[in-house]
C-alpha positions in Angstrom: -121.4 94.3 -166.2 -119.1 92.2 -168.3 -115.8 93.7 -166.7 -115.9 91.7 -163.3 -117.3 88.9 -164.8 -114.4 86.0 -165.3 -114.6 83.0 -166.8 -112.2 80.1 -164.7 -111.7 76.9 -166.7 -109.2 73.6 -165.9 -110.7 73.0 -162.5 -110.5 70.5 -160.3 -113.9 68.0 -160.4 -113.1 68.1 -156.5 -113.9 71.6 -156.8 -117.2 73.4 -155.9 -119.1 76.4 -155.8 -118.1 77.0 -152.5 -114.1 76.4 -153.1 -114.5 78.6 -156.0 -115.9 81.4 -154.0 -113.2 81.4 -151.0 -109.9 81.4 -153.4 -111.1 84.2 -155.0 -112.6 86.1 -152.0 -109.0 86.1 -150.8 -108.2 88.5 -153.5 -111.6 90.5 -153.6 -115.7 90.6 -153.0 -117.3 88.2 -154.8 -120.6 89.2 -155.9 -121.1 85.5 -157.6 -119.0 82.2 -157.8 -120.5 78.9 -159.9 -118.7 75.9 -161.2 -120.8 74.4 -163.7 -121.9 70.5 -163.9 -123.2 67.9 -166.1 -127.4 68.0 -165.9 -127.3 64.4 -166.1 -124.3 62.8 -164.3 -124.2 65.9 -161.9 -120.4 65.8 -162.6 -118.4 69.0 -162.4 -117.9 70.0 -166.2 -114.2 71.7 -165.2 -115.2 75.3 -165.3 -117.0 77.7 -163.9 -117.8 82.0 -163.2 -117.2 84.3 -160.6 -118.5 87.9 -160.8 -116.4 90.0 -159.2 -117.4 93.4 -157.2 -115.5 95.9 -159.8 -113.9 95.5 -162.8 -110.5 96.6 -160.6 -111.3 93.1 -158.5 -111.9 91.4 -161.4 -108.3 92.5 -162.7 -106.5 91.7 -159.3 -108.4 88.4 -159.3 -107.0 87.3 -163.1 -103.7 88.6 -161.8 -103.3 86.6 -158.6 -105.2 83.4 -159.1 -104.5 82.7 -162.8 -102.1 79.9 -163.4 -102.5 78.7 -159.9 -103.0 75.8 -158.6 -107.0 74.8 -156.9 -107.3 71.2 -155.2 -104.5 70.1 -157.0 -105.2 71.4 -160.6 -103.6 74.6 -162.5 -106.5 77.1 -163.5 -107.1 79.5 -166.3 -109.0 82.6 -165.0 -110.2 85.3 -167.8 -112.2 87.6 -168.9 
């Protein structure tokens, strides 16, 4: 369902999966959390997903993490 599905970009490269997943499971249930990386130099590419429970999560998730700071680094969280 694409309406708790978000799109979170200007990470941190310190940031993982697992970072990813606990900031926004303070603000909901996270069905899903991934930050992408680079096949070959296994770098963190500086985004990621989450999927969110509902598309109500997903709202209150955009709403309280976006434009906040991760590791040290503003993100963008959308839709």
């Amino acid at each position: 369902n694409p309406g708790n599905n978000l799109h979170v970009s200007s990470l941190s490269s310190r940031v993982d999966t697992r970072d990813l997943e606990a900031a926004f499971a303070k603000v909901g249930r996270v069905q899903k959390a991934s930050v992408m990386y680079d096949p070959h130099t296994r770098e963190s590419r500086g985004f990621g997903f989450v999927t969110m429970e509902t598309p109500e999560e997903a709202e209150a998730a955009i709403t309280a993490l976006n434009a906040t700071e991760l590791s040290g680094k503003v993100m963008n969280v959308e839709k």
